[in-house]
VEXDREN-2710 file (C-alpha; in Angstrom, 1 decimal):
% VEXDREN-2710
k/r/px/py/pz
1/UNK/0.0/0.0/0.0
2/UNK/1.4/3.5/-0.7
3/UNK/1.3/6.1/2.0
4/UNK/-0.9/9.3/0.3
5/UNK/0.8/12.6/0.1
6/UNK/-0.7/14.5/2.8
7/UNK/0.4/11.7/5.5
8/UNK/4.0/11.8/3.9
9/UNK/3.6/15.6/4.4
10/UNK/2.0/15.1/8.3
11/UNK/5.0/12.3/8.8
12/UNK/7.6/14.9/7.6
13/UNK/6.3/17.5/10.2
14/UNK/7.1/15.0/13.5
15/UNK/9.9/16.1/15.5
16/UNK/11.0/13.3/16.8
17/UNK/12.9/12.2/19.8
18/UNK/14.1/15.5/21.7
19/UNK/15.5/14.5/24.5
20/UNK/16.4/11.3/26.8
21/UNK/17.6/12.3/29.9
22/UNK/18.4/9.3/32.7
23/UNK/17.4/11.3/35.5
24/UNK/19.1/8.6/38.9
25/UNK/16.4/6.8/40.9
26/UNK/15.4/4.1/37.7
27/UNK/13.7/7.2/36.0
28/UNK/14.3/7.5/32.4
29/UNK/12.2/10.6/30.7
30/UNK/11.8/10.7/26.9
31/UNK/10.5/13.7/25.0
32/UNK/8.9/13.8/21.3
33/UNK/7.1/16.6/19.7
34/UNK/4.4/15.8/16.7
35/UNK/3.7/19.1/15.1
36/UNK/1.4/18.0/12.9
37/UNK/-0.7/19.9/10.1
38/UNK/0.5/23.2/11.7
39/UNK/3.1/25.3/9.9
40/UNK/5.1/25.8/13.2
41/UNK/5.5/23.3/16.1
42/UNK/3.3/25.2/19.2
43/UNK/4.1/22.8/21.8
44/UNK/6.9/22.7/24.4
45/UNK/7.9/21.0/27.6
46/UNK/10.2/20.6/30.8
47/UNK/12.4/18.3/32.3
48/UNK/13.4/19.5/35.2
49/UNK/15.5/17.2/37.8
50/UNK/16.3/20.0/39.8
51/UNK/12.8/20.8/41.1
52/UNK/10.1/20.3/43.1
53/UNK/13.0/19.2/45.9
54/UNK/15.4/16.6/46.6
55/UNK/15.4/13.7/44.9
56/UNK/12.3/14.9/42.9
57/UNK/11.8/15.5/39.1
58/UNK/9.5/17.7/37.8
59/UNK/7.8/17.4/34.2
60/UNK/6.0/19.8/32.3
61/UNK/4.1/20.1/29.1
62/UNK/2.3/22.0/26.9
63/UNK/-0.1/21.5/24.4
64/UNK/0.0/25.0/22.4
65/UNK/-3.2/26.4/20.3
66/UNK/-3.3/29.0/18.0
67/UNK/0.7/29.8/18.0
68/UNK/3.4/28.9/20.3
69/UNK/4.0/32.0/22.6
70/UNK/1.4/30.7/25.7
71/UNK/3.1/27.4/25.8
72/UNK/6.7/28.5/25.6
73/UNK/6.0/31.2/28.3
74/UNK/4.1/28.4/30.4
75/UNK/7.1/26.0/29.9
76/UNK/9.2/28.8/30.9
77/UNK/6.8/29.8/34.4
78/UNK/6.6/26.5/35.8
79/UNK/9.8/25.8/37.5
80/UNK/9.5/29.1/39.4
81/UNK/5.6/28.4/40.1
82/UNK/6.3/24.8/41.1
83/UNK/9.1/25.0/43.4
84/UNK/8.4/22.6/46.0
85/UNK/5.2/21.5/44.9
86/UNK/5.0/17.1/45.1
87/UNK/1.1/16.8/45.5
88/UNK/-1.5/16.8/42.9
89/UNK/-2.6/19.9/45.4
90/UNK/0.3/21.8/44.7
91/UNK/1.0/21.2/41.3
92/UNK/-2.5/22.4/40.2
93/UNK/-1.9/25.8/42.1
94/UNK/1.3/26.0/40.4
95/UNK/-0.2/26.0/36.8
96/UNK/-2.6/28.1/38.4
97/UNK/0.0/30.7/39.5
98/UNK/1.2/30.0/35.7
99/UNK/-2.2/30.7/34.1
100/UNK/-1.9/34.0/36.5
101/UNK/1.6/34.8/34.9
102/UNK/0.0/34.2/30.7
103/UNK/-3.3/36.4/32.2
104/UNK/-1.1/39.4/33.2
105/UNK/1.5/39.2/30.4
106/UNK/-1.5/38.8/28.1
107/UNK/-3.3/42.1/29.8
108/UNK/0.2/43.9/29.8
109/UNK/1.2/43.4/25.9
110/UNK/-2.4/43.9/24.6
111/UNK/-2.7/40.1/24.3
112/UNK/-1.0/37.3/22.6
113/UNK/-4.3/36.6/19.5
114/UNK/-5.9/33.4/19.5
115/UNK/-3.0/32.0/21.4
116/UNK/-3.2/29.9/24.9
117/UNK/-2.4/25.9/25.4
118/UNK/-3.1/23.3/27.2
119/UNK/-1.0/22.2/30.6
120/UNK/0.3/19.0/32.6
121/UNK/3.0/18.9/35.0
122/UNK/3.8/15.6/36.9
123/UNK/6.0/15.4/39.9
124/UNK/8.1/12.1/40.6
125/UNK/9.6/11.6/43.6
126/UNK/11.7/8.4/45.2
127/UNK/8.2/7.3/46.5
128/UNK/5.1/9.2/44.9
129/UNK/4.1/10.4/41.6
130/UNK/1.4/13.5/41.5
131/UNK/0.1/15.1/38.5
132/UNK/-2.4/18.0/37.3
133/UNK/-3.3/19.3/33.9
134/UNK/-5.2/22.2/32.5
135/UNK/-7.6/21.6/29.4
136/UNK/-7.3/18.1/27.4
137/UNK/-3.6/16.9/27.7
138/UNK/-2.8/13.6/28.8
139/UNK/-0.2/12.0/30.2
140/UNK/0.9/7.9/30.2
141/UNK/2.9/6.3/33.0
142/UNK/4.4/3.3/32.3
143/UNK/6.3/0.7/34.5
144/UNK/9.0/-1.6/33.2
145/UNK/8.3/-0.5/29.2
146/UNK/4.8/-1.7/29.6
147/UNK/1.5/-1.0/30.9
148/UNK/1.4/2.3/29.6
149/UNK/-2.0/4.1/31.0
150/UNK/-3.4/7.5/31.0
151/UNK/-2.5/9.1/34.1
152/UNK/-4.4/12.2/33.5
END
C-alpha cells in the first residue's frame, strides 16, 4: 500500500525524539514533539530534575493552540511556580500561579491573538508520583516499558 501525500507531508512535520535524559532513581524521561498539520510546532515541555526538591523530578508540558507564545512562556513559568510542589494539590496551584503569569503578560502586551495551550505537569519523587493538567492533555505512566495508562 502507498502512503498518500498528505500523511507523507504530516509524517515529515514530527519532530522526533528530543531528549532522553536518565534522570538517577530508575527514572528515564523521553521527550517527542508531533507538530502536525500546523506550519510551526506550538508545543513545548520541561524536564526538570532539579525541582520540586530533593530527589524529585518535575515534568512539564504544553499543548499549544493557536501559535506557540502561551506554551513557551508556560514552559518557561513553571519551575518558578512549582518549586516545591510534590502533591496533585500543589501542582495544580502551580499551573494556576502559571495561568496567573499568561493572564497578566496577556493584559500587559495587549494580548497574545488566538493563542493559549493546554498544561500537565507531573511530579516524581523516590516514593510518589502526582500530577495535574489544565484543558485536554494527557499524560501515560508506564512501568517496566509496559503497561502504559493514561495518568491524566
Amino acid at each position: 500500500m502507498v502512503a498518500s501525500p498528505s500523511a507523507a507531508a504530516w509524517t515529515a512535520r514530527s519532530g522526533g525524539v528530543t531528549s532522553l535524559d536518565a534522570c538517577g532513581g530508575g527514572v528515564a524521561v523521553g521527550t517527542a514533539t508531533l507538530q502536525g498539520w500546523r506550519d510551526a510546532q506550538e508545543d513545548a515541555h520541561v524536564v526538570d530534575a532539579r525541582a520540586p526538591g530533593d530527589g524529585a523530578l518535575l515534568l512539564g508540558l504544553f499543548d499549544g493552540h493557536g501559535g506557540a507564545e502561551a506554551a513557551a512562556m508556560a514552559a518557561r513559568e513553571l519551575g518558578g511556580c512549582a518549586a516545591g510542589a510534590t502533591t496533585g494539590d500543589a501542582l495544580a496551584a502551580a499551573l494556576l500561579s502559571v495561568d496567573g503569569a499568561l493572564r497578566r503578560a496577556h493584559a500587559a502586551r495587549g494580548g497574545f491573538g488566538e493563542v493559549g495551550c493546554t498544561a500537565l505537569a507531573v511530579a516524581v519523587t523516590p516514593s510518589t508520583i502526582a500530577a495535574a493538567w489544565l484543558g485536554d492533555t494527557v499524560g501515560l505512566a508506564c512501568r517496566g516499558g509496559a503497561g502504559c495508562r493514561a495518568c491524566c
